[in-house]
N, CA, C and O atoms as a GROMACS GRO file, in nm:
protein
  408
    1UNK      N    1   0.320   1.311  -1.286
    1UNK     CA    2   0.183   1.267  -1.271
    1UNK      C    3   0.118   1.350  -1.161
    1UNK      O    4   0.181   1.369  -1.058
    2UNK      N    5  -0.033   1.412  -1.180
    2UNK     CA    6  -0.037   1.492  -1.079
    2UNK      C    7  -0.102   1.429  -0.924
    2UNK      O    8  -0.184   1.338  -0.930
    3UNK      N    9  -0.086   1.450  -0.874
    3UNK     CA   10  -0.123   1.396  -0.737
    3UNK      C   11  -0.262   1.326  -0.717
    3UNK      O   12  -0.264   1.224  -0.647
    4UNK      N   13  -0.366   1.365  -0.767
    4UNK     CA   14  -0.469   1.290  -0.746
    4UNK      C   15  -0.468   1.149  -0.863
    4UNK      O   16  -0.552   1.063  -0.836
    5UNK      N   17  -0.417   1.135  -0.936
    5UNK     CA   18  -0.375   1.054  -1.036
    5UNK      C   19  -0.256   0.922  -0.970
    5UNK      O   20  -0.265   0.800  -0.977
    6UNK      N   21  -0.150   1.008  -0.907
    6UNK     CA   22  -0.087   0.946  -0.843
    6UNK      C   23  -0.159   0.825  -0.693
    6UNK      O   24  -0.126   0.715  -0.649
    7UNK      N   25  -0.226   0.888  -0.672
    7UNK     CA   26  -0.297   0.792  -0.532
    7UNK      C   27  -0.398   0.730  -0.590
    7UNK      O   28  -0.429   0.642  -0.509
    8UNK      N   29  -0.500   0.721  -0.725
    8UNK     CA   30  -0.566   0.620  -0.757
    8UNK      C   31  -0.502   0.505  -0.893
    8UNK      O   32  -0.547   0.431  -0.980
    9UNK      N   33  -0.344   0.558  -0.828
    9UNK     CA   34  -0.276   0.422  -0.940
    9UNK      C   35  -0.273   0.328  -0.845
    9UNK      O   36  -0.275   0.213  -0.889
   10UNK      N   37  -0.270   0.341  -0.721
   10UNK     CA   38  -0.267   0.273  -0.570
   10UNK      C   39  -0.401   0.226  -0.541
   10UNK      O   40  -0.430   0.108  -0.522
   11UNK      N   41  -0.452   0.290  -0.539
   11UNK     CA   42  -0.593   0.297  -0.464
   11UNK      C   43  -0.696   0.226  -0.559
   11UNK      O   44  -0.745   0.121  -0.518
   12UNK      N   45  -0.731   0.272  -0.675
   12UNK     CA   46  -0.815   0.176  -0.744
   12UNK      C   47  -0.781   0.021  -0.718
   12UNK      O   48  -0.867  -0.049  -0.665
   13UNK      N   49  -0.682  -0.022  -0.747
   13UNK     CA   50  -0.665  -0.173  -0.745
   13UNK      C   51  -0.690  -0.238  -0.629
   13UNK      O   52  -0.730  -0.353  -0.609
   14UNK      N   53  -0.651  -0.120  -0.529
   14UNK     CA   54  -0.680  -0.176  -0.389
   14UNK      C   55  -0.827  -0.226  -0.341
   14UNK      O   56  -0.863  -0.331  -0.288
   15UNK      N   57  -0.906  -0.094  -0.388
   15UNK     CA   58  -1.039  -0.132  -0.382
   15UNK      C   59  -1.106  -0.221  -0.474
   15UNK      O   60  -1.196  -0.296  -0.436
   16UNK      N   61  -1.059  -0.217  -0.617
   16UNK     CA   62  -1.090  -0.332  -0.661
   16UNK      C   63  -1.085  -0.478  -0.613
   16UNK      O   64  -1.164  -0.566  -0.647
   17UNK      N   65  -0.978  -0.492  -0.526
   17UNK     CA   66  -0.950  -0.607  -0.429
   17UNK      C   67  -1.038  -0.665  -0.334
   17UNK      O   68  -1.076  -0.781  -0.318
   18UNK      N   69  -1.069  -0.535  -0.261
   18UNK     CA   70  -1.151  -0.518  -0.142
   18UNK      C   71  -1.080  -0.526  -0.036
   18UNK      O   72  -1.129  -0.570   0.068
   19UNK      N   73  -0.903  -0.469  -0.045
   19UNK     CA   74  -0.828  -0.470   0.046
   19UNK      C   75  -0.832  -0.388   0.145
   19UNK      O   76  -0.821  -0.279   0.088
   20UNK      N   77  -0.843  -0.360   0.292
   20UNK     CA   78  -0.846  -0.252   0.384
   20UNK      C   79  -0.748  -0.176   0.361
   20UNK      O   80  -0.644  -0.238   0.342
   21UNK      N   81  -0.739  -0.055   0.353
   21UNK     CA   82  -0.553   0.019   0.365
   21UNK      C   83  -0.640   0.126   0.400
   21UNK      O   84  -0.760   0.141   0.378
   22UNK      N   85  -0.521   0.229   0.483
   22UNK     CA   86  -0.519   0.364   0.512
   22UNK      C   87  -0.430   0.496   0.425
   22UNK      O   88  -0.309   0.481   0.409
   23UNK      N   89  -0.489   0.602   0.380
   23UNK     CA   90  -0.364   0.693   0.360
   23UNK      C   91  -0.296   0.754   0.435
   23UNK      O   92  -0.356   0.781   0.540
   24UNK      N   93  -0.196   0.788   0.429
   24UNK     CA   94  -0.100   0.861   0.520
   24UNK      C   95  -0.028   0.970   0.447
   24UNK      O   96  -0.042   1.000   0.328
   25UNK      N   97   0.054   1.028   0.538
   25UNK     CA   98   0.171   1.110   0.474
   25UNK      C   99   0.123   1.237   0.433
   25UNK      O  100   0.040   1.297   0.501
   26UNK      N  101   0.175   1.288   0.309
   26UNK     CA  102   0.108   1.421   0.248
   26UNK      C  103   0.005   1.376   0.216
   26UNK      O  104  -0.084   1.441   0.271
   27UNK      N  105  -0.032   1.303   0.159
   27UNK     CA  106  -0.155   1.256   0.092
   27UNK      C  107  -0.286   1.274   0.123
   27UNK      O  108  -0.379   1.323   0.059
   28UNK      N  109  -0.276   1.217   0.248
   28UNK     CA  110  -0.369   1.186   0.403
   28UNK      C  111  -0.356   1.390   0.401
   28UNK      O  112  -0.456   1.460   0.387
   29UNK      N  113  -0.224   1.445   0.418
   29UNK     CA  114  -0.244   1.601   0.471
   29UNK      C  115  -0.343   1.654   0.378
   29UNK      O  116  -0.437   1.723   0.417
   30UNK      N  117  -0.317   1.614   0.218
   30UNK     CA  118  -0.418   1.720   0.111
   30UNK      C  119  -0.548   1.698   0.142
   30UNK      O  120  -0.636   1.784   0.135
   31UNK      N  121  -0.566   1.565   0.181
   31UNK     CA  122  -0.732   1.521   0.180
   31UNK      C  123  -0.787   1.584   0.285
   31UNK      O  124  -0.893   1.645   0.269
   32UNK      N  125  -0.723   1.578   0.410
   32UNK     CA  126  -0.810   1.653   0.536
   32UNK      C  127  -0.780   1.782   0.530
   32UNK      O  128  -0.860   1.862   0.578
   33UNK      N  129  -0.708   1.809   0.494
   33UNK     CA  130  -0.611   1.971   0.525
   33UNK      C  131  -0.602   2.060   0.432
   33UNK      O  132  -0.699   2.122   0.387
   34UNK      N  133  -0.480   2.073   0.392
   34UNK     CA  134  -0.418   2.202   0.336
   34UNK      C  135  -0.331   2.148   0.217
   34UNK      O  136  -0.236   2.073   0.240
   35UNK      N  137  -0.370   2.194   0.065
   35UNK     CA  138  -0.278   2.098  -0.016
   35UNK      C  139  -0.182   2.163  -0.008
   35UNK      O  140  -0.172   2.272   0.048
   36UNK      N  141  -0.047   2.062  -0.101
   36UNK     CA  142   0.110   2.094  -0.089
   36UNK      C  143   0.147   2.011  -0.170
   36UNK      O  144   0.054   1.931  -0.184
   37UNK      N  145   0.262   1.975  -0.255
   37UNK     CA  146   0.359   1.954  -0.312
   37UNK      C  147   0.378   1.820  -0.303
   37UNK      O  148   0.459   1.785  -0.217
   38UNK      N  149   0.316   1.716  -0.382
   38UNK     CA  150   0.426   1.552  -0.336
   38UNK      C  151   0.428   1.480  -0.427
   38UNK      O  152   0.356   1.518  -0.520
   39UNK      N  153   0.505   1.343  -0.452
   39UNK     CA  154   0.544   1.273  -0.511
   39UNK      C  155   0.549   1.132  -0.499
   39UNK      O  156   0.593   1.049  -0.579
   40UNK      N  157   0.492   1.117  -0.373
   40UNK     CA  158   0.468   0.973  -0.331
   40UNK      C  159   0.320   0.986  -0.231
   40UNK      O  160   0.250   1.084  -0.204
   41UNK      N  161   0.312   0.864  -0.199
   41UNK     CA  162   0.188   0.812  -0.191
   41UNK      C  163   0.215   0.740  -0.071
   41UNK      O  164   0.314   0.668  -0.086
   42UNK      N  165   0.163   0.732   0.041
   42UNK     CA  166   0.214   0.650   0.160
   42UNK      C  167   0.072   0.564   0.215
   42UNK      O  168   0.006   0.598   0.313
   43UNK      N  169   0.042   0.441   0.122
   43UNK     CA  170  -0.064   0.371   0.191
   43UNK      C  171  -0.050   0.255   0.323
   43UNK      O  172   0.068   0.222   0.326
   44UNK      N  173  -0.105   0.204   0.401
   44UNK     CA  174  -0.060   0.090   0.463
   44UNK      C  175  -0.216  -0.025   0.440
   44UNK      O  176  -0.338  -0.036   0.447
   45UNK      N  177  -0.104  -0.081   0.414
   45UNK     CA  178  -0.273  -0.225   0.337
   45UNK      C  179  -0.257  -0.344   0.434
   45UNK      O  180  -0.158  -0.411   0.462
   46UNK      N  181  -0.396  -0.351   0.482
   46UNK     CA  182  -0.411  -0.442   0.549
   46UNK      C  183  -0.434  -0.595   0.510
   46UNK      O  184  -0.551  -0.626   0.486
   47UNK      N  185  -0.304  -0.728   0.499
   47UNK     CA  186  -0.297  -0.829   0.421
   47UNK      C  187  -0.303  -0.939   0.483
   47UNK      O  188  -0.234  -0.940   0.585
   48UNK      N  189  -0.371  -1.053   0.456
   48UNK     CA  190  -0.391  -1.203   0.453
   48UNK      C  191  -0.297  -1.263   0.353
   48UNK      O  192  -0.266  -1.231   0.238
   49UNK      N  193  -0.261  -1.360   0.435
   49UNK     CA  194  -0.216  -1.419   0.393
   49UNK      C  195  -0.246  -1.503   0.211
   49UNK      O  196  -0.162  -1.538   0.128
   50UNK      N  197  -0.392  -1.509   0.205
   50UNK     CA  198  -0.445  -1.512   0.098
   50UNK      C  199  -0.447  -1.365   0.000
   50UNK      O  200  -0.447  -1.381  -0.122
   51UNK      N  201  -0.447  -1.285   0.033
   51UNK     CA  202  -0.461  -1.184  -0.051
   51UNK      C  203  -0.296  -1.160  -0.100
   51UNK      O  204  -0.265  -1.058  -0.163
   52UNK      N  205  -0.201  -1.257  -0.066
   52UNK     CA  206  -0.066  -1.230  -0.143
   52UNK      C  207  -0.066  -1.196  -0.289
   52UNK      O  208  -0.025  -1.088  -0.332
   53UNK      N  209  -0.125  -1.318  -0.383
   53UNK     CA  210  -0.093  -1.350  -0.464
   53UNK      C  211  -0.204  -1.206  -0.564
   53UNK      O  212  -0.178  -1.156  -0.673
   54UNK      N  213  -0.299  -1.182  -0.489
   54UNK     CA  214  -0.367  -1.114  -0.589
   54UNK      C  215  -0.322  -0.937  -0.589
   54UNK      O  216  -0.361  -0.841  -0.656
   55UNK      N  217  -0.221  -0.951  -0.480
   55UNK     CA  218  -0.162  -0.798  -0.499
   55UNK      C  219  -0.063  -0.823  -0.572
   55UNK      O  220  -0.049  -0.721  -0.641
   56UNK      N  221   0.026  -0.907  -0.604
   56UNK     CA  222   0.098  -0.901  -0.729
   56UNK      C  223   0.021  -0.938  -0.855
   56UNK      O  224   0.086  -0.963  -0.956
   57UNK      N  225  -0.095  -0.941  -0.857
   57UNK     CA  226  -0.152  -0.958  -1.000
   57UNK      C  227  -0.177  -0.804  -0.979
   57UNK      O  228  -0.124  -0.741  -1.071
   58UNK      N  229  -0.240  -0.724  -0.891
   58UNK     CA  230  -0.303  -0.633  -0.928
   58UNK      C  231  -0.169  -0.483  -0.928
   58UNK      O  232  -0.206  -0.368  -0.953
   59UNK      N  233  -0.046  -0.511  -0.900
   59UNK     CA  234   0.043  -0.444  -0.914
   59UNK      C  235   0.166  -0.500  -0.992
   59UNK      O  236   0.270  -0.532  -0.934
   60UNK      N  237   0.147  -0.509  -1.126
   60UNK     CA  238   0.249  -0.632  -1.222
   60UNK      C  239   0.375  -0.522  -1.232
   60UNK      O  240   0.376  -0.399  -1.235
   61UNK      N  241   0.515  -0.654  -1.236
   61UNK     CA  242   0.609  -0.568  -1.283
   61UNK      C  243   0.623  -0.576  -1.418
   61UNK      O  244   0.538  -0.657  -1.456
   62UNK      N  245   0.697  -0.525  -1.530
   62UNK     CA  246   0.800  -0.417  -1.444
   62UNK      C  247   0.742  -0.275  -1.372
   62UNK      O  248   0.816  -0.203  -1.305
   63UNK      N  249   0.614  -0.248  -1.391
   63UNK     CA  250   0.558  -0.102  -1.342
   63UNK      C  251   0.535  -0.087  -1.203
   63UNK      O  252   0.509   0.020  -1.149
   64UNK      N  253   0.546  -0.195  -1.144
   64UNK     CA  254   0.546  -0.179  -0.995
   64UNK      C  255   0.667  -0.311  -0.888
   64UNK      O  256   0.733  -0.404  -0.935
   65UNK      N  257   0.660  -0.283  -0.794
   65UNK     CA  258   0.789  -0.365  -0.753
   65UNK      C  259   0.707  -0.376  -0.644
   65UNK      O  260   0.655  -0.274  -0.598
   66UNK      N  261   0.681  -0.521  -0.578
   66UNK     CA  262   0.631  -0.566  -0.478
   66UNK      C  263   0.737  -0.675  -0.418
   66UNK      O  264   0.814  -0.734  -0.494
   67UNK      N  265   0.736  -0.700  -0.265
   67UNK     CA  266   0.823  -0.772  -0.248
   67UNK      C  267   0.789  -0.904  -0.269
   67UNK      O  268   0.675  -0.946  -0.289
   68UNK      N  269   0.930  -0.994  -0.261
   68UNK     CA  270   0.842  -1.180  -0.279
   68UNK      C  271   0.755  -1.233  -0.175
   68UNK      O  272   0.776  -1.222  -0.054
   69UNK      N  273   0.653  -1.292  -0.231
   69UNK     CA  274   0.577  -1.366  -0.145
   69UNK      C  275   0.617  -1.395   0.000
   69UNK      O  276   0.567  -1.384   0.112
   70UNK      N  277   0.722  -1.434  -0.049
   70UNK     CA  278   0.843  -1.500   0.131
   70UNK      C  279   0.798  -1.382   0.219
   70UNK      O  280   0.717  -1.397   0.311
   71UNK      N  281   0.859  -1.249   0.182
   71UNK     CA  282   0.877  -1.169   0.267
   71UNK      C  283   0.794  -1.104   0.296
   71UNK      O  284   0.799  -1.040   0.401
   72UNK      N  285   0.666  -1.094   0.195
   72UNK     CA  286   0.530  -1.043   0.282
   72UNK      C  287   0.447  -1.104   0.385
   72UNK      O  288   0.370  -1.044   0.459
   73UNK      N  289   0.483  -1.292   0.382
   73UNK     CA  290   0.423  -1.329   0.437
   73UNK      C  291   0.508  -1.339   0.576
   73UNK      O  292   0.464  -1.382   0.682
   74UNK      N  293   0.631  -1.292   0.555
   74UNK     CA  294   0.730  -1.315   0.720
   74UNK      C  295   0.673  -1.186   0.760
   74UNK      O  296   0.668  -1.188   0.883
   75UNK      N  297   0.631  -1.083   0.719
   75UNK     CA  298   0.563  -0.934   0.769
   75UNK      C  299   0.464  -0.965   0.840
   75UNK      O  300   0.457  -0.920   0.955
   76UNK      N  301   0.357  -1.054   0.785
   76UNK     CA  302   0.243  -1.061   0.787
   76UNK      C  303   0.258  -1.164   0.953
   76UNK      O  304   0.182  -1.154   1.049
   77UNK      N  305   0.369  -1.248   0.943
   77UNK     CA  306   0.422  -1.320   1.094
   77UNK      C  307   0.411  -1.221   1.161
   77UNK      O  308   0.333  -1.222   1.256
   78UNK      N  309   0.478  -1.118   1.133
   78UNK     CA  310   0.622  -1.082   1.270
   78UNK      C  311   0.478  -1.003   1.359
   78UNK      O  312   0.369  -0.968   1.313
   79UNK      N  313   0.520  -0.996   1.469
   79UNK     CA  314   0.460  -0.920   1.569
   79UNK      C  315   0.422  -0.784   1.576
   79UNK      O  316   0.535  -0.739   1.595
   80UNK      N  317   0.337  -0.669   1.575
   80UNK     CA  318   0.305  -0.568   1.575
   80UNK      C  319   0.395  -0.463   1.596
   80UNK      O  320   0.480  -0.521   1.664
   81UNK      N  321   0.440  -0.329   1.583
   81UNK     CA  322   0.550  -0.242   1.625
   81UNK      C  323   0.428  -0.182   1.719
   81UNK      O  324   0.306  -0.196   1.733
   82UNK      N  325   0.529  -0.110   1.769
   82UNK     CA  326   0.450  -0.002   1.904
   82UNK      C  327   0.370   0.149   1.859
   82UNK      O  328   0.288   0.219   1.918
   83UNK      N  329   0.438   0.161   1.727
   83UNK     CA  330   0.391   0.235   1.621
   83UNK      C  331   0.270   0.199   1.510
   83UNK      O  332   0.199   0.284   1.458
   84UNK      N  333   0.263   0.073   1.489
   84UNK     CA  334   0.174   0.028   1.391
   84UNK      C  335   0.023   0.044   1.441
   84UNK      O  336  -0.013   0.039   1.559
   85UNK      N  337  -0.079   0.070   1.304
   85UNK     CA  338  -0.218   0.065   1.354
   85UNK      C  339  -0.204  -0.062   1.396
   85UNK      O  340  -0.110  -0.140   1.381
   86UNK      N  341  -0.362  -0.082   1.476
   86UNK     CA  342  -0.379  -0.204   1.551
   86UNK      C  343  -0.442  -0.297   1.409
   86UNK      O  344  -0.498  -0.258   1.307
   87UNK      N  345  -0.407  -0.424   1.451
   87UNK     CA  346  -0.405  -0.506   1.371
   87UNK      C  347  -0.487  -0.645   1.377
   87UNK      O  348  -0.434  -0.734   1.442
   88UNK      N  349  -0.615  -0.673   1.313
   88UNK     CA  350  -0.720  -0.830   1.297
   88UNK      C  351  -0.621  -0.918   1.325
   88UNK      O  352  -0.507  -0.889   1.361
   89UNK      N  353  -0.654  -0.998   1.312
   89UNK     CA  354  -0.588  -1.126   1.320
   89UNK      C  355  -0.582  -1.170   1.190
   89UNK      O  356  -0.668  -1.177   1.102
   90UNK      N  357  -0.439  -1.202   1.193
   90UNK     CA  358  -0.370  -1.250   1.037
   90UNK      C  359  -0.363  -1.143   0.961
   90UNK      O  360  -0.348  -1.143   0.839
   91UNK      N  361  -0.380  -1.004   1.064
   91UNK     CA  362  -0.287  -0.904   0.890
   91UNK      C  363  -0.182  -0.810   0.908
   91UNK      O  364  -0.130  -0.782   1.015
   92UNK      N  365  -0.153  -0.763   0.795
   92UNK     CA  366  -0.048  -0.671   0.824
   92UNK      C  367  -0.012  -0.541   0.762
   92UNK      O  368  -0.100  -0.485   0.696
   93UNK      N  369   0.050  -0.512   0.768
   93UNK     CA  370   0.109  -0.373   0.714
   93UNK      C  371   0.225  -0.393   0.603
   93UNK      O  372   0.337  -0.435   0.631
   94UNK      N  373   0.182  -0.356   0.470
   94UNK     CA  374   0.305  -0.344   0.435
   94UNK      C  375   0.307  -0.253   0.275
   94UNK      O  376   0.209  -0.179   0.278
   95UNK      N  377   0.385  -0.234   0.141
   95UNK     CA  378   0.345  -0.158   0.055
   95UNK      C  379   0.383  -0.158  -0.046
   95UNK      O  380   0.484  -0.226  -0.027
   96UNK      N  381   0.385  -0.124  -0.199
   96UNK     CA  382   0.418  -0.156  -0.290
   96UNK      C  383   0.506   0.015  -0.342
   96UNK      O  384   0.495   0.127  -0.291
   97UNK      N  385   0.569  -0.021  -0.434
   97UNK     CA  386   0.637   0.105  -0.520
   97UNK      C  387   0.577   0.079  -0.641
   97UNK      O  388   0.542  -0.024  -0.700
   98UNK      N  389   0.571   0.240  -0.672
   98UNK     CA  390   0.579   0.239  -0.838
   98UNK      C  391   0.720   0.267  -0.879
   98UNK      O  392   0.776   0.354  -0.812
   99UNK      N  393   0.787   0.212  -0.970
   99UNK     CA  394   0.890   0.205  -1.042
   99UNK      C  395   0.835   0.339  -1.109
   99UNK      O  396   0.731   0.392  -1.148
  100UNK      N  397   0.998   0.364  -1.095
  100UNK     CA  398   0.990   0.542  -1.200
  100UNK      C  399   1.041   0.497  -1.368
  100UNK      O  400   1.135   0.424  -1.400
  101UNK      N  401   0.960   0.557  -1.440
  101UNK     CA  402   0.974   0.558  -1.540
  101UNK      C  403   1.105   0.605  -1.630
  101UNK      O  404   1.142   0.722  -1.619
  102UNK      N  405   1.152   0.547  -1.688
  102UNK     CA  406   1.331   0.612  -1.723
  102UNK      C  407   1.284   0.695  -1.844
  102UNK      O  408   1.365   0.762  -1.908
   0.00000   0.00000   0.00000
């Protein structure tokens, strides 16, 4: 899939949501920079506790693998890293896969 294809299998739904997220990674490099070569997609989405349920509607399996509810919302607990963007109150960082196609 070619790269710009690849980040609005992510990205549309997101904005369809009206979810905050950032790009990163190569991704983030082609857009400001210098393109290159990639295969993944490195977003970080900023989540409520309410917005659980509608990122697994808007990323269904089997084509995408999101974690369970439980564990996005213990993310969405845990305390900030020293690394993480800064963070509203009540959200968090966290991300979905696309399942590779066999």
């Amino acid at each position: 899939m070619p790269e710009a294809e690849l980040s609005l299998l992510f990205l549309r739904p997101l904005n369809q949501l009206g979810l905050r997220y950032m790009v990163g990674g190569s991704v983030a490099a082609i857009l400001y920079g210098e393109p290159r070569f990639t295969n993944d997609v490195d977003v970080v989405v900023f989540l409520r506790l309410e917005d659980i349920p509608r990122l697994t509607e808007a990323f269904p399996q089997p084509s995408f693998y999101v974690p369970p509810a439980g564990i996005i919302a213990a993310e969405i607990a845990r305390p900030p890293h020293n690394n993480s963007p800064p963070r509203s109150t009540a959200s968090c960082t966290h991300s979905c896969t696309r399942v590779a196609s066999r």
